[in-house]
C-alpha positions in Angstrom: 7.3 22.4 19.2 6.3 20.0 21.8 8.3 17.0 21.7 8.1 16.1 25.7 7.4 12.2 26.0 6.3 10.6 29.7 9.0 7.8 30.7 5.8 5.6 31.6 4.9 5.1 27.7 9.0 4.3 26.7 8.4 1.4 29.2 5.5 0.2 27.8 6.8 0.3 24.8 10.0 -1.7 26.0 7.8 -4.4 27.5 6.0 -4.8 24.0 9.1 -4.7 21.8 11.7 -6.5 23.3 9.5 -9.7 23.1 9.6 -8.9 19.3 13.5 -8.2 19.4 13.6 -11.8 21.4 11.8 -12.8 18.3 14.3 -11.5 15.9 17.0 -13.5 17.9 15.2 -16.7 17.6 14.7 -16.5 13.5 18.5 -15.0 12.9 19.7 -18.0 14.9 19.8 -20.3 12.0 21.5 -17.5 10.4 24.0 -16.1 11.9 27.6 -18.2 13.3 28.7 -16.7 16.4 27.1 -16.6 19.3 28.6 -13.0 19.2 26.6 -11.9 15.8 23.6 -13.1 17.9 24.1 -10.5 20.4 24.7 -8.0 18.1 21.3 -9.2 16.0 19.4 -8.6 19.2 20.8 -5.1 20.3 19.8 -3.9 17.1 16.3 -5.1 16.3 15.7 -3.9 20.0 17.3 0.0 19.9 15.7 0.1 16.1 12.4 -1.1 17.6 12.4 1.0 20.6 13.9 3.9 18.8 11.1 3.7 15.9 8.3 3.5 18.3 9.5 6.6 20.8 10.1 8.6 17.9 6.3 7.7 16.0 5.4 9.4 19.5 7.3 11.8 19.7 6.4 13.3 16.0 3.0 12.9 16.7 3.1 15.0 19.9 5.1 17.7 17.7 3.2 21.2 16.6 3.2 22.4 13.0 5.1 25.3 12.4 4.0 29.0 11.8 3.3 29.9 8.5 6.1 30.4 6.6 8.9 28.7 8.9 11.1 25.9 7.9 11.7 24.0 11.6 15.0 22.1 11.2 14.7 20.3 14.3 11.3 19.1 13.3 12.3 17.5 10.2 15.3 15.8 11.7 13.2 14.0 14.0 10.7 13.0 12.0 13.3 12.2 9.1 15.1 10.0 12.1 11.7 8.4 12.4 11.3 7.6 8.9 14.7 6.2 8.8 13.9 3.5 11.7 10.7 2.7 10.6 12.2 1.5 7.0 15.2 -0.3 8.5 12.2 -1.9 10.9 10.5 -3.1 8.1 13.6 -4.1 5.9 15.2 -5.9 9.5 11.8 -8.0 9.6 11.6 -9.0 6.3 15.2 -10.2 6.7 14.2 -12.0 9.5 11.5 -14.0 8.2 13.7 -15.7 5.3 14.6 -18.4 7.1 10.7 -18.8 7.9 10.1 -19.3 4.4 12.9 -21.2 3.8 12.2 -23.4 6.2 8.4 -23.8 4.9 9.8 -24.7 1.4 12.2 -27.6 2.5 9.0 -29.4 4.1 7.4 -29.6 1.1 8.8 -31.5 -1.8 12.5 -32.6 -3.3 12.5 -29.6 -5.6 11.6 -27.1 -3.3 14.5 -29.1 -1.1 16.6 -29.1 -2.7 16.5 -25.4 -3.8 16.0 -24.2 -0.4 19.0 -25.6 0.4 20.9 -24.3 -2.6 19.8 -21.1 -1.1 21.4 -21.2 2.1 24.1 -22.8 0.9 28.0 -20.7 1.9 30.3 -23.0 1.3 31.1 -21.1 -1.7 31.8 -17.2 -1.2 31.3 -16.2 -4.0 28.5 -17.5 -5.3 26.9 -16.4 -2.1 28.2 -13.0 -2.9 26.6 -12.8 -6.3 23.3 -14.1 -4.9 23.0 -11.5 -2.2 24.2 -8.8 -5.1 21.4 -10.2 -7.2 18.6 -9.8 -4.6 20.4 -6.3 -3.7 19.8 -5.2 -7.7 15.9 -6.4 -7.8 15.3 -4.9 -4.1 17.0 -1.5 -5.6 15.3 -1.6 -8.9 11.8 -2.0 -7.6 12.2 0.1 -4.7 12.9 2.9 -6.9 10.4 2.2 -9.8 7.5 2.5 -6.6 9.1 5.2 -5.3 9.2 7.4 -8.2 5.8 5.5 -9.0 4.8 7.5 -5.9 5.9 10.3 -5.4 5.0 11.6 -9.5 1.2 10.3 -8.3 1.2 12.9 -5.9 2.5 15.8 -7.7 -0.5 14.6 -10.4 -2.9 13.7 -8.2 -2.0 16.8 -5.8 -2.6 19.4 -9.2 -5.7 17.5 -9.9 -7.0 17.9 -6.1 -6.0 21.4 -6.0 -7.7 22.0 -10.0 -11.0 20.5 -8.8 -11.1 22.2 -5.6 -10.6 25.6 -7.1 -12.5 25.4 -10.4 -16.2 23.8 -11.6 -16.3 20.8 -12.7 -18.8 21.0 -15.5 -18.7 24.7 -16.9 -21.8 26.2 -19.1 -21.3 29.1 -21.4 -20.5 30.4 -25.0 -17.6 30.1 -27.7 -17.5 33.9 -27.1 -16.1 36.3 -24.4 -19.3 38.7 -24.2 -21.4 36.4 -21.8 -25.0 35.4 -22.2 -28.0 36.9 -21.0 -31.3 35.7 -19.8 -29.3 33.6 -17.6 -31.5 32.9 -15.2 -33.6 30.0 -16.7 -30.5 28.4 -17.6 -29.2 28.9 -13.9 -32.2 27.1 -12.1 -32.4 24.2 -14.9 -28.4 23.6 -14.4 -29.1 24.3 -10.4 -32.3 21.2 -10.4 -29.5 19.1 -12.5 -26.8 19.7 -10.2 -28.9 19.2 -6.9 -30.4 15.8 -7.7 -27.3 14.8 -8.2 -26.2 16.2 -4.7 -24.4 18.9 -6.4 -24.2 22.7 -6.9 -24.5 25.8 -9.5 -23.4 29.2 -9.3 -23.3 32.4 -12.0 -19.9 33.8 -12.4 -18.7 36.7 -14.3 -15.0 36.9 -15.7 -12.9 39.3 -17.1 -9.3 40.7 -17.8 -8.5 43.6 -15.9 -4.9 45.4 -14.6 -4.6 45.7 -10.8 -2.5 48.9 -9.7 -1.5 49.5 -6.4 0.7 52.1 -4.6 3.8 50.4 -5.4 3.0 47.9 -8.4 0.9 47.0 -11.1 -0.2 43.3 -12.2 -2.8 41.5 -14.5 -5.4 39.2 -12.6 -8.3 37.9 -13.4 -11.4 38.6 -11.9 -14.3 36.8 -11.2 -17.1 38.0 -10.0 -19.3 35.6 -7.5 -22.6 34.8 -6.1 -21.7 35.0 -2.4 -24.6 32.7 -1.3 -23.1 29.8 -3.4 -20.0 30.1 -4.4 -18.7 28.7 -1.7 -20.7 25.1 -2.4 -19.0 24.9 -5.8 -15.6 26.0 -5.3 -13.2 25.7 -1.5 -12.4 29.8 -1.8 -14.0 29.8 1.9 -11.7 27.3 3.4 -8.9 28.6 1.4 -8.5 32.0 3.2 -5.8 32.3 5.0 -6.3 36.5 5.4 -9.0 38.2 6.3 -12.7 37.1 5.8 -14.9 36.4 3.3 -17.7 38.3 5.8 -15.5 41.4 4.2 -16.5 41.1 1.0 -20.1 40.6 2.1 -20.1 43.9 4.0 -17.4 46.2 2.8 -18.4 48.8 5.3 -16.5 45.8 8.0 -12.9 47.5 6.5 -13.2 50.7 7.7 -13.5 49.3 11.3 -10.7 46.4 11.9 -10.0 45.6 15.0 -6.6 46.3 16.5 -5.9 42.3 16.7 -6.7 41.6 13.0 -3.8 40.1 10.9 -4.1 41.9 8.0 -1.0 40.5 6.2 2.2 38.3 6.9 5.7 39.1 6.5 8.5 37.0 4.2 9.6 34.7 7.8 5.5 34.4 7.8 5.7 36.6 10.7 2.3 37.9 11.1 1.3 41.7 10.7 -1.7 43.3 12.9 -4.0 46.0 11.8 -2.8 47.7 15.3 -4.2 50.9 16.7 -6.0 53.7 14.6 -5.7 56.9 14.5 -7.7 59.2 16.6 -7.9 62.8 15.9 -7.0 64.8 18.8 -10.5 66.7 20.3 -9.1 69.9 19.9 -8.6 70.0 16.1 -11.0 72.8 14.5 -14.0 71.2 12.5 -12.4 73.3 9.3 -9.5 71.1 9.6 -11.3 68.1 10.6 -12.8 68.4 7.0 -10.8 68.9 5.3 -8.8 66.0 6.0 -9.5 62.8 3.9 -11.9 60.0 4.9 -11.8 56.6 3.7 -14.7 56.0 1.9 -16.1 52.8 1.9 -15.1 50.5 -1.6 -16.0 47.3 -2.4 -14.0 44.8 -1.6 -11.7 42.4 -3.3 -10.5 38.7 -2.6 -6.9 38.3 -3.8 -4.5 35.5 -4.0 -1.6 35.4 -2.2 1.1 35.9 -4.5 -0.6 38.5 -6.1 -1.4 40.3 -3.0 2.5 40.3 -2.8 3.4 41.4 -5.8 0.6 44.5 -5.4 2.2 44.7 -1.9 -1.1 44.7 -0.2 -2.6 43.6 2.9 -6.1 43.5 4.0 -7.8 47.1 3.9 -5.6 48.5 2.1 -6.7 50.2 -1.6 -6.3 49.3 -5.0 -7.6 50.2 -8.7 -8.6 48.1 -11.4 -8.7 48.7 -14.7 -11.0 46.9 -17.5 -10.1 46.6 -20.8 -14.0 47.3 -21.6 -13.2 51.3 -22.1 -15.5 54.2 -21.6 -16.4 57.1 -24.0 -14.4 60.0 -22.8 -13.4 63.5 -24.7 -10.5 61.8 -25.6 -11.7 58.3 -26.8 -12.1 55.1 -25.5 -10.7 55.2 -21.9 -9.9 52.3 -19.7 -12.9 52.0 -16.6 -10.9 52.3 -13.5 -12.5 51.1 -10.2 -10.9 51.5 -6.8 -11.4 48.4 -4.6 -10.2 47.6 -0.7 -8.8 44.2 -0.3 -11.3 42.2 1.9 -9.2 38.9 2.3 -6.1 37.1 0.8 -6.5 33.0 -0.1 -4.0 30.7 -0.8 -5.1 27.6 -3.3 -1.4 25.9 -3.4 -1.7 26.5 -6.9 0.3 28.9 -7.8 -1.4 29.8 -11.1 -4.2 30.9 -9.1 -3.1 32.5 -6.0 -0.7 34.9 -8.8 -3.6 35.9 -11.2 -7.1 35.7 -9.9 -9.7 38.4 -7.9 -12.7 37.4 -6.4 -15.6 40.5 -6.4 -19.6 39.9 -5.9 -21.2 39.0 -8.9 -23.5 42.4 -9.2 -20.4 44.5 -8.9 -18.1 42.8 -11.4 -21.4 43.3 -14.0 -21.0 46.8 -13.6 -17.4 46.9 -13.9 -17.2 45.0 -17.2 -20.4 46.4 -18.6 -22.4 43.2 -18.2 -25.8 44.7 -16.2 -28.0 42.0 -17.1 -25.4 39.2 -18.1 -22.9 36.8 -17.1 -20.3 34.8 -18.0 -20.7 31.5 -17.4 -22.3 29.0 -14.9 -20.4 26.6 -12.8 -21.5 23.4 -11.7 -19.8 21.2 -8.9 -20.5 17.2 -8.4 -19.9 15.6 -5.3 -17.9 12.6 -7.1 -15.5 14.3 -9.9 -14.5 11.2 -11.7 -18.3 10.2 -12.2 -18.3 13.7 -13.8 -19.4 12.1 -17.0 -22.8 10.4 -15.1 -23.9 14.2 -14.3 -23.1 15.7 -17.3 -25.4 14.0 -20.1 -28.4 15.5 -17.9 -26.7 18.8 -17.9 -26.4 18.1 -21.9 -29.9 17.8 -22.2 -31.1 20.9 -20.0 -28.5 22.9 -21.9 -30.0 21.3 -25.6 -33.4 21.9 -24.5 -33.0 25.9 -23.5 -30.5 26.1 -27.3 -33.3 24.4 -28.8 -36.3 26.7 -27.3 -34.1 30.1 -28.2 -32.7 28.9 -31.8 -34.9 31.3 -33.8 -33.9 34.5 -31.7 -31.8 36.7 -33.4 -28.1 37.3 -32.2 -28.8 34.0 -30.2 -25.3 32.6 -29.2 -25.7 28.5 -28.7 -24.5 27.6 -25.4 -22.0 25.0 -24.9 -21.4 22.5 -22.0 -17.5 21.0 -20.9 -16.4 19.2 -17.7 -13.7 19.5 -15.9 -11.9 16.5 -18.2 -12.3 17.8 -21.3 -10.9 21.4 -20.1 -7.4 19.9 -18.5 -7.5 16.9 -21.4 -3.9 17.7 -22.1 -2.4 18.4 -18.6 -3.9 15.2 -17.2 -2.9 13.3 -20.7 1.1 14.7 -20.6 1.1 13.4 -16.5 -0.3 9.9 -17.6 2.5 9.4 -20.9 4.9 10.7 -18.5 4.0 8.1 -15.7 3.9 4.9 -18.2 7.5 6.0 -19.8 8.8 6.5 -16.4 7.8 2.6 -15.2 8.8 1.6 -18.5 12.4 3.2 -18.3 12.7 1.8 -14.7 11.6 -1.3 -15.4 14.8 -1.8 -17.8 16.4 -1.3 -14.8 14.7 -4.8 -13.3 15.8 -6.5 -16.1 19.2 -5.3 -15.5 18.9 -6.8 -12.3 17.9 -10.0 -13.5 20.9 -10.5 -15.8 22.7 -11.1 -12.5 20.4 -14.0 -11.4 20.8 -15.3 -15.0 24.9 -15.1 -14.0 24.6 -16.3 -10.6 22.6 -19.7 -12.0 24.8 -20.1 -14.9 28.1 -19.9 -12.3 25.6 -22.2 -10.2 25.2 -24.7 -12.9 29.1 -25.2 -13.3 29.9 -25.1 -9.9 26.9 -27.8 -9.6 27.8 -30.1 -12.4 29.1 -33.0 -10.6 25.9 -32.6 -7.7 23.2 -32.3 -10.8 24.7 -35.5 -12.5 24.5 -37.3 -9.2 21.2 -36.5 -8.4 20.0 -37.2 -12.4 22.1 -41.0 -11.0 19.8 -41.4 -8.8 16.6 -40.5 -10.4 15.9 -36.8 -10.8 14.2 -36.2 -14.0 15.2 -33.1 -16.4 11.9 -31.4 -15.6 13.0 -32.3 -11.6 16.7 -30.2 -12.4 14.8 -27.5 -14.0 12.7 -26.8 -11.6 15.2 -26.7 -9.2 17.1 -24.1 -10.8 14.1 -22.3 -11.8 13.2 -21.9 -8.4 16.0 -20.7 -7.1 15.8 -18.1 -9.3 12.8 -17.7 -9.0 13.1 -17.4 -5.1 16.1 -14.7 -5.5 13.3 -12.4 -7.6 11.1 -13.1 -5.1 13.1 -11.8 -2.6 14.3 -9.1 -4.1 10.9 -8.1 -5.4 9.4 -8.3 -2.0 12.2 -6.5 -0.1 12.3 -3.5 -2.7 8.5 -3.3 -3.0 7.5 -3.6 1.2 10.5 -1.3 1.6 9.4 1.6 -0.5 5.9 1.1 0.9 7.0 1.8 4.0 9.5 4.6 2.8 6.2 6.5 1.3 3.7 5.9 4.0 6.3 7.3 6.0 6.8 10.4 4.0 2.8 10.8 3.7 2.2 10.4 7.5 5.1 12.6 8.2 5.7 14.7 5.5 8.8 16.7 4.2 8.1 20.4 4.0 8.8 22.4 1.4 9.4 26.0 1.1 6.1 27.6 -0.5 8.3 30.6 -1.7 10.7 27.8 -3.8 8.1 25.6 -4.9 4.3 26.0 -5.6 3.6 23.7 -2.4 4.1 23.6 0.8 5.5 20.1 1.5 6.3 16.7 -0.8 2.8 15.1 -2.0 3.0 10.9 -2.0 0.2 9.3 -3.3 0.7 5.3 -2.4 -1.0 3.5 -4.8 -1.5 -0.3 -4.0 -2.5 -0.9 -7.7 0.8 0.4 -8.9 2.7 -1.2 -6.4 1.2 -4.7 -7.2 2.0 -3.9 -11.1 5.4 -3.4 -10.0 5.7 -6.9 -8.3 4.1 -8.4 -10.9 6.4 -6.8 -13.8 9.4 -7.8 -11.4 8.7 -11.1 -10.3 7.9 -11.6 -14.2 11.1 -10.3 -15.3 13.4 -12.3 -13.2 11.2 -15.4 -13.8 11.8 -15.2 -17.4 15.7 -14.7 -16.7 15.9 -18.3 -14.9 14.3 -20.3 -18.1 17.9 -20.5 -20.1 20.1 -21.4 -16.9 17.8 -23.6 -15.6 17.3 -25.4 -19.3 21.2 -25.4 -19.3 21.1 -27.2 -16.1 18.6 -29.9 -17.0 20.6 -30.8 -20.7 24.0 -32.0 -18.4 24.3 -35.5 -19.0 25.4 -37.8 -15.8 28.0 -39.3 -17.8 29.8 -36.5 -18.7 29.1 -34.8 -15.4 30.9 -37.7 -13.2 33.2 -38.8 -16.6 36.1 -36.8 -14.5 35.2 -37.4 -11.0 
């Protein structure tokens, strides 16, 4: 971890921040009594400011660490740096209140007058409530986003990780036995897919039961094309172990090099290949032949949890067995095929990297008895969510070949399904549970906003003499209304704003610096945030609605006292 930072950039960054800490000063002025408070105000927008700058530096100077390791250090300082930059952004927007104050008591006699309302201190209290009212919008909304947030990541992290590791329209049949004659359909679904910038590649799939020295497991395999498998789904850029030049040329195994990783340990510590064994010169050739020699198998691309539950590393053997049995003299046996891992991925899903096997396309026909068949073609698009602007064309390729072949005999139809349709339930259960969450959380606002209705209703009675004064002088019941209304209005406001700004800059943080996760815990690596601008501006919206609605009665209330009976005691 490099965290080294040259003195020359903390005193640039002192020259440009202090200015703005001078700044903070000159706006907390009209706030804040003592001169005293002032001083304090300035110390701490400065050491924030400085603080949150040297730190962004210093995180962005630090390394990642190995594989598998959890740096505490790391995380501290870039937790530290999170920390600052929030209280940056929440000291700022505190800050510029009495801007906007200011603004509205140049405008017009209700905005005046409500301005001033809002600054008012003479009475505790109801200053008390006031700042416990903005307090319980700020809260409310900055938790609605922040869940908002961080459950958009964890969906739109599975959907990344589900588009990235699977087609996106599929073509195949209702049944399991695969189709044959494939190859028309291939280059039809292939011209498809390429003038719309995409790609199409044959896959056969099948059950089998993996066996190794120590353990046994179920995966499933698919066998690829090796020239373009890797243009439809990312299993090139997701391994980790290995190389996919393996599985090209399994003849590569039997002659690692002494440097190549070949697995990691459970600290992510990595494990070499190291030196081979060489048979000493003097051995007779009897013996030298009769001692076993790796043959060479072909290879196998595993995930990584399943490679550690076969406790496997690269080179090392393994058998599968298909459930599509052989005639032996004692029935039906299972077909048993050994293999010699080529390469380990990891996805992040962890459905994936537990259960699926990558083999070429030619030898997974033979091992499931499929010489001159496959199982299905997958198709990738460049744009996934314009899926449905490729796939009538698809449609009618697919139509056209079901059409041509509908008189053959034993002629299974094919069928055509995108990547929507096949996770239609997955994606549908993280949508309801997204819209119940901002639902629930939004009662939560309008929890909030029963203490503005409070903290105007207190206002009111504390106010009665003042509004019958002013109504003495002129002011209209729509004038007292909208005084009160705005007040209100300007607590949800403020409130909204600080809660909303503040988790922003809460979950950029997190994306930009991330919070790692333990991959052997959770099925990813570190915390996905997905910020969302739309949902955020739904959030203000819903808010700012909410505590509008709650000044309506108060201020009504307000604009019904009567200057008689407001002064009758006076």
């Amino acid at each position: 971890m490099d965290g080294t930072v040259d003195y020359r950039i903390l005193i640039a960054i002192a020259v440009v921040v202090l200015p703005l800490a001078l700044w903070f000063a000159r706006i907390g002025r009209q706030r804040l009594a003592s001169s005293a408070t002032r001083a304090v105000f300035w110390w701490i927008g400065s050491l924030v400011s400085i603080g949150f700058v040297a730190l962004v530096r210093v995180s962005a100077n630090m390394k990642e660490p190995p594989f598998g390791k959890f740096d505490l250090g790391q995380q501290l300082v870039r937790g530290t740096t999170l920390g600052l930059g929030v209280i940056f952004v929440f000291y700022t927007l505190i800050a510029l209140e009495p801007v906007l104050l200011d603004g509205l008591e140049a405008r017009s006699f209700v905005s005046f007058v409500s301005a001033r309302l809002m600054r008012a201190t003479k009475s505790g209290f109801l200053t008390v409530i006031s700042v416990l009212s903005i307090a319980g919008v700020a809260v409310s909304s900055c938790a609605l986003c922040c869940v908002t947030s961080i459950m958009g990541g964890f969906g739109h992290d599975l959907k990344r990780k589900i588009l990235d590791n699977t087609a996106h329209i599929v073509v195949d049949t209702p049944g399991s036995a695969g189709f044959e004659s494939w190859k028309p359909v291939l280059e039809k679904t292939r011209e498809v897919a390429e003038k719309n910038g995409g790609a199409a590649t044959p896959v056969v799939g099948g059950d089998a039961m993996a066996s190794s020295a120590t353990n046994t497991a179920g995966v499933l395999v698919r066998g690829v094309d090796i020239d373009t498998i890797g243009s439809v789904i990312k299993l090139l850029d997701n391994i980790e172990i290995g190389s996919f030049d393996y599985l090209v040329d399994p003849d590569k195994l039997l002659h690692l090099p002494e440097t190549e990783i070949v697995g990691r340990g459970p600290g992510g510590e990595p494990y070499f290949k190291g030196p081979t064994f060489e048979m000493p010169s003097d051995v007779s050739p009897e013996l030298r032949d009769a001692l076993p020699k790796k043959e060479v198998l072909p290879g196998v691309v595993l995930g990584r949890e399943l490679a550690k539950s076969l406790h496997v590393m690269v080179g090392d053997e393994l058998t599968l067995l298909s459930p599509m049995g052989e005639l032996g003299p004692m029935g039906i046996m299972p077909r048993a095929r050994k293999f010699r891992v080529a390469a380990i991925f990891y996805s992040g899903m962890y459905e994936y990297d537990a259960s699926h096997a990558y083999v070429r396309l030619d030898v997974a026909q033979r091992f499931f008895d499929m010489e001159s068949a496959i199982s299905r073609i997958d198709i990738r698009v460049p744009e996934p969510e314009k899926v449905a602007a490729v796939r009538p064309a698809v449609d009618a390729a697919v139509a056209a070949i079901n059409q041509q072949k509908a008189g053959v005999a034993g002629y299974e139809p094919l069928r055509v399904r995108d990547w929507v349709e096949m996770n239609k339930n997955l994606f549908s259960a993280l949508a309801l549970e997204k819209i119940a969450t901002f639902v629930i959380l939004s009662i939560a606002i309008a929890v909030a906003s029963f203490c503005i209705i409070c903290t105007l209703l207190l206002m009111v009675t504390e106010k009665t003499k003042e509004i019958a004064v002013l109504k003495s002088l002129g002011a209209s019941d729509g004038g007292v209304m909208g005084i009160f209304m705005l007040e209100g209005i300007l607590i949800g406001a403020f409130g909204t704003v600080l809660g909303v700004v503040t988790a922003l800059a809460f979950c950029l943080g997190l994306s930009w610096t991330g919070v790692r996760l333990d991959p052997d815990v959770y099925y990813i690596d570190r915390l996905p945030v997905n910020v969302d601008l739309v949902d955020y501006g739904l959030v203000a919206l819903a808010a700012f609605s909410i505590c509008s609605i709650a000044t309506i009665y108060p201020a009504f209330t307000a604009s019904r006292i009567k200057p008689v009976e407001g002064l009758r005691y006076e």
